[in-house]
C-alpha positions in Angstrom: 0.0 0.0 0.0 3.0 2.2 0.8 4.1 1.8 -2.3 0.9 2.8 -3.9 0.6 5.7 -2.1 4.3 6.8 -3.3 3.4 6.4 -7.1 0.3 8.1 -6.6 1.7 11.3 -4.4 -0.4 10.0 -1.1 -3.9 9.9 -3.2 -4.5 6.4 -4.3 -8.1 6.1 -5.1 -6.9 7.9 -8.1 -6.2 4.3 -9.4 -9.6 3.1 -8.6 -11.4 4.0 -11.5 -8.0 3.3 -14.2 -7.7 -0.3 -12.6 -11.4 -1.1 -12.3 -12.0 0.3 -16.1 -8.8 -1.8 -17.6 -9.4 -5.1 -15.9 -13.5 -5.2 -17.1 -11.7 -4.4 -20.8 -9.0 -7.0 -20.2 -12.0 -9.9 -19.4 -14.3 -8.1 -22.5 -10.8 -8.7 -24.5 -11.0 -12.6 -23.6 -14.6 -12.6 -25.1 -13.3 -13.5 -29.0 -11.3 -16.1 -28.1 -14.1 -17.9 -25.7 -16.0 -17.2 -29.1 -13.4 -18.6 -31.1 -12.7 -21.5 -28.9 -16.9 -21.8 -29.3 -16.3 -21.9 -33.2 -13.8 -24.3 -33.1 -16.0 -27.0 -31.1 -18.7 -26.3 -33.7 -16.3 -27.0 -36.5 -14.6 -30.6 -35.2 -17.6 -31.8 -33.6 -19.1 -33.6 -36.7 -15.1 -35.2 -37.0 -15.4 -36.5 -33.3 -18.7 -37.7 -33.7 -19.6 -38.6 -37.4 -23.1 -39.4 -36.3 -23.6 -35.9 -36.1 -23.6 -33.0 -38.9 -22.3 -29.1 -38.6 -24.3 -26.8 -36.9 -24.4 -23.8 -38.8 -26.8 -21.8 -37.3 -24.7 -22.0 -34.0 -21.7 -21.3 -35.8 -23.8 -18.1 -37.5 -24.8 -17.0 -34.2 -21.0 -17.3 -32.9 -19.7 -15.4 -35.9 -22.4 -12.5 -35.0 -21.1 -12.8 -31.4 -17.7 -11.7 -32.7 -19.3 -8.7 -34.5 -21.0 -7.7 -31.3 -17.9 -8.4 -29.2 -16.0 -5.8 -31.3 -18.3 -3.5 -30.6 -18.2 -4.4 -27.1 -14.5 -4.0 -27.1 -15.3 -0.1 -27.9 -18.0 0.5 -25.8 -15.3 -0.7 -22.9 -11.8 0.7 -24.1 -13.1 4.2 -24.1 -14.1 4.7 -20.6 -10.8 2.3 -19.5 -8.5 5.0 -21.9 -10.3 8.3 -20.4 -10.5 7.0 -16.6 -6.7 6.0 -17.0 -5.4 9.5 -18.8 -8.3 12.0 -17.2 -7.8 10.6 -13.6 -3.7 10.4 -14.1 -3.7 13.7 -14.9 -5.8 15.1 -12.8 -3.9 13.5 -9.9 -0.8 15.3 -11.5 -2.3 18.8 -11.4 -3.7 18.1 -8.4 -0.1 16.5 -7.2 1.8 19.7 -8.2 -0.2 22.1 -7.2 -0.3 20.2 -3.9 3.6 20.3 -4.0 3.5 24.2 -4.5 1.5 25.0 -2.1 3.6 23.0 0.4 6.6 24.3 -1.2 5.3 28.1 -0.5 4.4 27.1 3.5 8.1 25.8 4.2 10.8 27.8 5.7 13.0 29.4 3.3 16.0 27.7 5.0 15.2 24.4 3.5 15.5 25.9 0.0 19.0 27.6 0.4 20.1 23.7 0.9 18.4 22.4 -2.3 20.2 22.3 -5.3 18.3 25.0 -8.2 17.1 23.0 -10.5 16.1 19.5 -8.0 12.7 21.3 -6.9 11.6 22.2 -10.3 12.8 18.9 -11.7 10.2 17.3 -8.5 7.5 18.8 -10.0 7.9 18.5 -13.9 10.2 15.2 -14.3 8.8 13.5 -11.4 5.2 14.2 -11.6 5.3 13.2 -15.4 7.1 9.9 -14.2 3.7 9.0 -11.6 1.2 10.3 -14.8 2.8 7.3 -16.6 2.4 4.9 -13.9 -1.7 6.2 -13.3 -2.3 6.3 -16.5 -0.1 2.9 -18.0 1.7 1.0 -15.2 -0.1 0.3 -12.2 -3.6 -0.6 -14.2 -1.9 -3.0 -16.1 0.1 -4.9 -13.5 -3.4 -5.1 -11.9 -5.3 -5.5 -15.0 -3.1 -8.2 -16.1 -3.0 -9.8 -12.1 -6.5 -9.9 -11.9 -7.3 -11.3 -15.3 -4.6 -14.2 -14.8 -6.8 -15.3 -11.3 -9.7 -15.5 -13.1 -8.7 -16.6 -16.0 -7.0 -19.6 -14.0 -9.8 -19.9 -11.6 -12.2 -20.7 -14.6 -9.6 -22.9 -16.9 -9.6 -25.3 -13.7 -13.2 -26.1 -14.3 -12.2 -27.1 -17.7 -9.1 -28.9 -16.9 -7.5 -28.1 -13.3 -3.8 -30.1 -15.0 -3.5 -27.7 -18.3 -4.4 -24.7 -15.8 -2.0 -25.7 -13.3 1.2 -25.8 -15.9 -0.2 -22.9 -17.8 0.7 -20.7 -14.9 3.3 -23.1 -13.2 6.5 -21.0 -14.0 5.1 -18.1 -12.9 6.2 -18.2 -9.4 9.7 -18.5 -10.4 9.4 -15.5 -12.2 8.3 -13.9 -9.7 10.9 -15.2 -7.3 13.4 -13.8 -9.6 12.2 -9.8 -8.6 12.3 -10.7 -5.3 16.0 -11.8 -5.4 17.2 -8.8 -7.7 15.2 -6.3 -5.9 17.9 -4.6 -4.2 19.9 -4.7 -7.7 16.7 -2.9 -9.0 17.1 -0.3 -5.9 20.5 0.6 -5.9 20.2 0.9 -9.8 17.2 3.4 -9.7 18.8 5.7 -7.0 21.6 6.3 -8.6 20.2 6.9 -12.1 17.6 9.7 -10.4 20.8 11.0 -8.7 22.2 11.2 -12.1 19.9 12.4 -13.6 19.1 15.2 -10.6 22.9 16.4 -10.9 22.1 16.5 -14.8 19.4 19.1 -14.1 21.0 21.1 -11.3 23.6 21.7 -13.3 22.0 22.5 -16.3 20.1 25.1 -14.1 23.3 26.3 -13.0 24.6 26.7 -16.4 21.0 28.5 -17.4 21.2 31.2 -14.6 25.1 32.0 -14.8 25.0 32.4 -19.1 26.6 35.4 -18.1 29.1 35.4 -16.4 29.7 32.2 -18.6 29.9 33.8 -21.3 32.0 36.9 -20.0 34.7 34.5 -19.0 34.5 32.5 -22.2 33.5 29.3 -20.0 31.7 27.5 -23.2 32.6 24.4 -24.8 35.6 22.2 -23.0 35.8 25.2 -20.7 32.7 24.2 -18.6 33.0 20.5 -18.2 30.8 20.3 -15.2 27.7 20.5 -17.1 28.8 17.7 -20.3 30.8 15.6 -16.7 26.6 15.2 -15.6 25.5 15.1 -18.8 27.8 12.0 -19.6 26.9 10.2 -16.2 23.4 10.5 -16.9 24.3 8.7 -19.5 26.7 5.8 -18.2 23.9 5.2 -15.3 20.9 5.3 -18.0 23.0 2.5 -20.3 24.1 0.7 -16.9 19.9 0.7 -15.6 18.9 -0.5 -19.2 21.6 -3.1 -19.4 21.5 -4.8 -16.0 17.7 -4.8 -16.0 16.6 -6.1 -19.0 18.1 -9.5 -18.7 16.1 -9.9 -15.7 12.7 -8.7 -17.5 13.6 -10.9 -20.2 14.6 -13.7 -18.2 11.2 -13.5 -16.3 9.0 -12.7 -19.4 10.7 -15.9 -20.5 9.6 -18.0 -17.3 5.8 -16.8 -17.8 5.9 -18.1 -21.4 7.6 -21.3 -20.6 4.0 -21.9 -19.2 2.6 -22.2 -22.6 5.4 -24.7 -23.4 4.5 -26.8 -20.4 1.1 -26.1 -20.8 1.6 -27.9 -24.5 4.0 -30.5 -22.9 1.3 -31.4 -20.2 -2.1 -31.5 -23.5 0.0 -33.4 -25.5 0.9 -35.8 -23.4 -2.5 -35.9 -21.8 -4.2 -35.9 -25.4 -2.0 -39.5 -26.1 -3.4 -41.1 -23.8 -6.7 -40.6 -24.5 -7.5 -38.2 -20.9 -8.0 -35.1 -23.1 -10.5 -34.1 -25.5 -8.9 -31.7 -28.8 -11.7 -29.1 -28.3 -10.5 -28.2 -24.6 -6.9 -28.5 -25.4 -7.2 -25.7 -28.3 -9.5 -23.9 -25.9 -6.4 -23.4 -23.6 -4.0 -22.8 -26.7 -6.3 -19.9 -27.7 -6.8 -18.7 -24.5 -3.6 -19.2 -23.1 -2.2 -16.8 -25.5 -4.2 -14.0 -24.6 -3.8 -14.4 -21.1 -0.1 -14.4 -21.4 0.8 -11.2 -23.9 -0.7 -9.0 -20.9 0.9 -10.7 -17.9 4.3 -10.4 -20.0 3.3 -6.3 -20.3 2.8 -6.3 -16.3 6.5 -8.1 -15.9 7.6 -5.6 -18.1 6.2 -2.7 -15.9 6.7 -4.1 -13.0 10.3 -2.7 -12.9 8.9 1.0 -14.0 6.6 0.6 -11.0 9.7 -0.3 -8.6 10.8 2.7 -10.2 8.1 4.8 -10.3 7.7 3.9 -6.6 11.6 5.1 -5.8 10.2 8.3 -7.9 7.3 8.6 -5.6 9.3 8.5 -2.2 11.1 11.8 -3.3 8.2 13.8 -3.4 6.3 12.1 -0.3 10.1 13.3 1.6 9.4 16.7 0.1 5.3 16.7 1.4 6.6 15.4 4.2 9.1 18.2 5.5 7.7 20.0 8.4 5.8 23.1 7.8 6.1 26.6 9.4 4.0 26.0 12.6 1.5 28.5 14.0 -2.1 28.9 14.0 -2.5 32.0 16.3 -3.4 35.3 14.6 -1.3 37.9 15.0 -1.7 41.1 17.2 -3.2 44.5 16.3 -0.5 45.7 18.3 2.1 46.1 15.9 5.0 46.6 18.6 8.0 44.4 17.5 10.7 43.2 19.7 13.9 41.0 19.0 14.8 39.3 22.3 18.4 37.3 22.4 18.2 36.7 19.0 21.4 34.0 17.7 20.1 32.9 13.7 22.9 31.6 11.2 22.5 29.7 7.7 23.5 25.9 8.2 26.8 25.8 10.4 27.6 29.6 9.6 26.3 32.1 12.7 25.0 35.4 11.6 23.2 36.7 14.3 24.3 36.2 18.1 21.9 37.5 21.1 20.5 40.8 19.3 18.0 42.4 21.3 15.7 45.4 20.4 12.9 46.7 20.7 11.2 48.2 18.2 7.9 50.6 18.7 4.8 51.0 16.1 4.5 53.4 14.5 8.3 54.6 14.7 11.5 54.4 11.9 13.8 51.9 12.9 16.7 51.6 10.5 19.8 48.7 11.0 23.1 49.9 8.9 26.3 48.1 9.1 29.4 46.9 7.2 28.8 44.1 4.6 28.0 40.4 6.4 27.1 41.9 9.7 23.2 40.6 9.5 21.0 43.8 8.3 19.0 42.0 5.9 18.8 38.5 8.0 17.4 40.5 10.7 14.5 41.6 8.2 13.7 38.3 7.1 13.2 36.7 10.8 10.8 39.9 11.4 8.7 38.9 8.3 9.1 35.0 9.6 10.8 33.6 6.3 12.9 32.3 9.1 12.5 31.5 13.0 15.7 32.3 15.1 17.6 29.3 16.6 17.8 30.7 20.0 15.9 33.6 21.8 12.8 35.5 20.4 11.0 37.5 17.8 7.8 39.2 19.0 5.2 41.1 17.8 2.6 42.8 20.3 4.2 40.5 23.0 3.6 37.0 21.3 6.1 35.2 19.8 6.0 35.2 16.2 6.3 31.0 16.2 3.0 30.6 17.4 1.4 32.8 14.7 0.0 32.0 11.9 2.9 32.7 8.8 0.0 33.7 6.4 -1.7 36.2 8.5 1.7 37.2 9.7 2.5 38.1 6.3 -0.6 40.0 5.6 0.5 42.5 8.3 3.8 43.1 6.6 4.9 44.4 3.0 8.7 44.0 1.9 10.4 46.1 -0.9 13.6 44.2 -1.6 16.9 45.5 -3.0 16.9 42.6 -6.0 13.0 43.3 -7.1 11.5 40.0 -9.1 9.0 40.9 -11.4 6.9 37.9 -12.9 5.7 37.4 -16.4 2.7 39.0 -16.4 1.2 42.6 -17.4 2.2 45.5 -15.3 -1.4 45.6 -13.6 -0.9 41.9 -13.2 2.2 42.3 -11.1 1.2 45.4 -9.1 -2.1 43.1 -8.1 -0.2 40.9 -6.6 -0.2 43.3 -3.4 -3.9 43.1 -3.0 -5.4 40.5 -5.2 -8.9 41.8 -5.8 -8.0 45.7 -6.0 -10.1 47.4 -8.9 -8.1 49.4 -12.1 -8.7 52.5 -10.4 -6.8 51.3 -6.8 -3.6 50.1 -8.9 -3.4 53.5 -10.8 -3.4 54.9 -7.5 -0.8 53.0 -6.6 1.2 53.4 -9.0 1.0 57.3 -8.9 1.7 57.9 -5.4 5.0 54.9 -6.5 5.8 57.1 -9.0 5.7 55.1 -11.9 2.4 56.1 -13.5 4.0 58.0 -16.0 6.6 55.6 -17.5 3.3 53.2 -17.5 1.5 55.4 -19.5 4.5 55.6 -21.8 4.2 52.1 -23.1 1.6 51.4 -25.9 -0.5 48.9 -23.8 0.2 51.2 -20.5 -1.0 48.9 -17.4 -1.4 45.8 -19.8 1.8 45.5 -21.2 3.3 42.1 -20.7 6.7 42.1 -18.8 9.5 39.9 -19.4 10.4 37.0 -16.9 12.1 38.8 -13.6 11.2 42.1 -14.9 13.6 41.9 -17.7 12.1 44.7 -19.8 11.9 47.4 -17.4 15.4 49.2 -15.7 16.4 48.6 -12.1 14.5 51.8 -11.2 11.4 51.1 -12.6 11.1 47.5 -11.2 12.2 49.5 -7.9 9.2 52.0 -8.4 6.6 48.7 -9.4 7.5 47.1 -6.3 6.8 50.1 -4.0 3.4 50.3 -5.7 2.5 46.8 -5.0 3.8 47.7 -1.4 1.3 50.7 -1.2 -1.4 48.6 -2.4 -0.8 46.0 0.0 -1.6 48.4 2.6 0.0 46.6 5.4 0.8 48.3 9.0 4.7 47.1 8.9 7.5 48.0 6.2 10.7 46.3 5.5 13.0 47.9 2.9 15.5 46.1 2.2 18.6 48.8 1.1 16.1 49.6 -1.9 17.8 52.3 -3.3 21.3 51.0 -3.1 21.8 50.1 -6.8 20.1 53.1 -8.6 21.5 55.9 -9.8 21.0 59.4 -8.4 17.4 60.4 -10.9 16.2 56.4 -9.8 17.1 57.2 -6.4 15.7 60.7 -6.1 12.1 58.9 -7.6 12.3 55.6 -5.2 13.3 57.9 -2.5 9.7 59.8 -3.4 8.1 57.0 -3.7 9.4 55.4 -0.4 8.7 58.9 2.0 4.3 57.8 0.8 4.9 54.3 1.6 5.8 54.6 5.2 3.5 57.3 6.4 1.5 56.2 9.6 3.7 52.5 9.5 6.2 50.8 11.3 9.2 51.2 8.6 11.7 49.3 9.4 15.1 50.0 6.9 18.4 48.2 6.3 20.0 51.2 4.5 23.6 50.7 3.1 23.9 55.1 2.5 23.3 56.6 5.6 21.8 59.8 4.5 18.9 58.2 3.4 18.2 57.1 7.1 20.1 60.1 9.2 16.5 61.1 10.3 15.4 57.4 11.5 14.1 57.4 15.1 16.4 55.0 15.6 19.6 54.0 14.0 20.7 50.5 15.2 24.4 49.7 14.6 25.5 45.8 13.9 28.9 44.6 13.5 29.9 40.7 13.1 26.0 39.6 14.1 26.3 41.8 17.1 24.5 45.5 18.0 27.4 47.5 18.8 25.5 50.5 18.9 21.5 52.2 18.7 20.3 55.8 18.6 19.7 59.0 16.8 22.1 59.9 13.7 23.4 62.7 15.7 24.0 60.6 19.0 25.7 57.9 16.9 28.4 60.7 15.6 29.0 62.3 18.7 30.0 58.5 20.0 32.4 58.6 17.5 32.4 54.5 16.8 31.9 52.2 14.1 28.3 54.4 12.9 30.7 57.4 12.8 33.6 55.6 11.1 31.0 54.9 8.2 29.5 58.0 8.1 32.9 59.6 7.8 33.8 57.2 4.6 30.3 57.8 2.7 31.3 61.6 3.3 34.6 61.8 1.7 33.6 58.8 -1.0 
């Protein structure tokens, strides 16, 4: 069952309907060769017994019961082909989307130790992989499974010896699975590992073209990218050529039952214990059952594979979510209490404590590395401190809900992503159901109506993927307005002016001074003029505050806030 669950990503009454559907038009498929088998006994009965002449009109109404059986075939294969395709893919839309949302609910943290490309890989590669096994693998095996007991189950009324050697080498097929299975393991794993270093580092190569092609790093020059490329290779030949002997080898112990089965008739015909008309009845039939039981075999290592497949993304759905169901307070107070964060075994932060009052301008400046923009993110909650506290009206942020957490706050970063989408599209995205009228606001107090307007389409131009179509001051200027819109009670600006130039700036800066009226702003500011007039300035050095107050307290301290001011000044 566990493995069932894997291969259908924890939902498998999806395979209800595929497997019920195939197995009733696996038995319809039998009804020809009962008819034929029927046909035959018509046709040799007058040689058995001479006394007796051909019945055509049976053998009329068997021939009309293979006109009708085609039909039947039809009627039967069409709901068996849509329940299989609809419902597999179905349970992959509903399978990724699942795997999104989970994706969106975890803590950031767990992403900045996943390789680029192994997520996206989960949800295309690996979700196409299970759509295969709905929709082809696991009916079958079953189909086939089914069929065989029944078919077996009613050739023993006929003749309980021919039945008996029909299916007599299938155990020793499947005997042979069981042994190889941990051949069939070890294989799989590290094919998908293969193939998993084959698309992280393609995604590597995709999102560094530039600097790739700066540094003339095509061709021989960037071997790790054709290194994966050939492994995938060695480990796809290697999972081909170890594992098909073994299908082969089992295929061929399934059909050595129709060679004993003819072994055991023959024999059994000679000495006079057999009748001809059941012995071709189980060399028609046998047929049949066989070519979909050798179609199972052959799937049955997909499934083991499928099911190695399916274990990946049940780990993924199965990594802990953010936890928190309380809703956050209306007092929007925020206080860092013996703070200590860092990213794997590298410490950042280390027992930061301040407090942080609504409604005030709290701005953290800093050298490079000393944990501005970390601090911002365990405010919003994209991560939750290893030691000490984060609070917000007195509760700690872990016991809130994330999602109405993040409804009380609205983040302009330094690096703005813009998605594919219009220009309305993407300034929505602060308040989903906002009117026309509410994102032209927006974008007019962001200061960006007017290079809107510029463009042909204005608000319904189609942007490029990340923004790529605007400049660095214009996706600044779209982000602010999607901020405004938000209309949430806490800011976090992270150093969004310090890659513009001084016009960008001077417009951002505009832009910024209507965002924050009547919030909590809180800034990580890398030039300290745009800041000198914070309430409160808060100084960090090495993950540590070394210093807090007004700009003018901080200089007459004459300390690391001073030292910085002093080299923006003469820079």
């Amino acid at each position: 069952m566990s493995m069932l669950r894997n291969i259908t990503a924890d939902n498998p009454r999806s395979l209800i309907k595929p497997v019920f559907f195939t197995t009733i038009a696996n038995l319809v498929g039998l009804i020809p060769f009962v008819l034929l088998v029927e046909a035959v006994r018509l046709i040799f009965h007058p040689f058995i017994d001479p006394d007796t002449s051909l019945d055509t009109i049976q053998l009329w109404w068997v021939c009309g019961g293979l006109a009708v059986s085609i039909i039947l075939l039809y009627v039967f294969e069409v709901p068996a082909y849509r329940a299989q395709f609809r419902d597999a893919y179905s349970a992959g839309v509903d399978g990724r989307s699942r795997l999104a949302e989970h994706l969106r609910k975890l803590p950031l943290g767990y992403l900045d130790k996943r390789e680029p490309g192994e997520v996206a890989k989960m949800m295309t590669d690996d979700f196409t992989l299970l759509e295969h096994g709905i929709s082809h693998v696991v009916p079958q095996i079953f189909g086939a499974a089914i069929m065989a007991v029944i078919a077996m189950t009613g050739l023993a009324f006929f003749d309980w010896r021919l039945a008996l050697s029909l299916f007599a080498a299938l155990p020793a097929a499947i005997l042979l699975f069981l042994l190889t299975s941990s051949i069939q393991r070890k294989l799989g794993s590290q094919h998908m590992r293969s193939k998993n270093e084959a698309a992280n580092r393609l995604q590597e190569y995709l999102n560094g073209i530039q600097v790739i092609k700066a540094y003339n790093l095509t061709g021989e020059r960037f071997v790790r990218l054709e290194r994966s490329f050939r492994e995938l290779k060695r480990q796809s030949i290697l999972l081909e050529g170890l594992l098909g002997p073994i299908v082969l080898s089992a295929i061929a112990c399934v059909r050595a039952g129709l060679t004993m089965m003819v072994f055991v008739g023959v024999h059994l015909l000679l000495d006079g214990n057999l009748d001809v008309i059941t012995f071709a009845a189980f060399l028609i039939i046998g047929t049949r059952i066989h070519d979909p039981l050798s179609t199972a075999l052959a799937g049955y290592m997909q499934f083991r594979y499928l099911n190695q497949t399916g274990e990946r993304v049940m780990q993924f759905l199965r990594e802990p979510v953010m936890p928190g169901n309380q809703q956050p307070s209306s007092d929007h107070d925020i206080e860092l209490k013996n703070v200590s964060f860092g990213y794997s075994d590298q410490p950042i932060l280390s027992e930061v404590s301040v407090r942080i009052p609504a409604g005030s301008f709290t701005a953290f400046v800093g050298p490079s590395g000393s944990g501005k923009s970390t601090l911002l993110r365990l405010i919003a909650r994209f991560y939750d401190p290893d030691k000490g506290t984060v609070r917000m009206g007195g509760e700690d942020l872990r016991a809130m809900d994330p999602e109405a957490l993040l409804h009380k706050v609205s983040m302009v970063f330094q690096d703005v992503y813009l998605f594919q989408d219009t220009i309305a599209g993407n300034i929505r995205l602060g308040r989903i159901d906002a009117t026309c009228e509410e994102i032209e606001e927006a974008a007019r107090l962001a200061c960006c109506h007017e290079f809107i307007q510029k463009y042909p389409d204005g608000y319904d131009t189609m942007l490029g993927e990340g923004g790529s179509t605007l400049s660095g001051g214009e996706k600044q200027r779209i982000s602010i307005a999607r901020a405004i819109l938000k209309n949430a009670p806490i800011i976090l600006l992270d150093e969004a002016t310090a890659s513009l130039d001084p016009e960008n700036e001077a417009e951002v800066q505009k832009a910024i001074d209507r965002l924050v009226r009547g919030r909590t702003v809180i800034v990580v500011a890398h030039r300290l003029k745009t800041v000198q007039h914070a309430d409160r300035i808060v100084v960090l050095d090495q993950g540590r505050i070394v210093e807090q107050g007004r700009h003018d307290e901080l200089l007459s301290v004459n300390g690391v806030y001073a030292r910085l001011w002093r080299r923006q000044e003469t820079s």
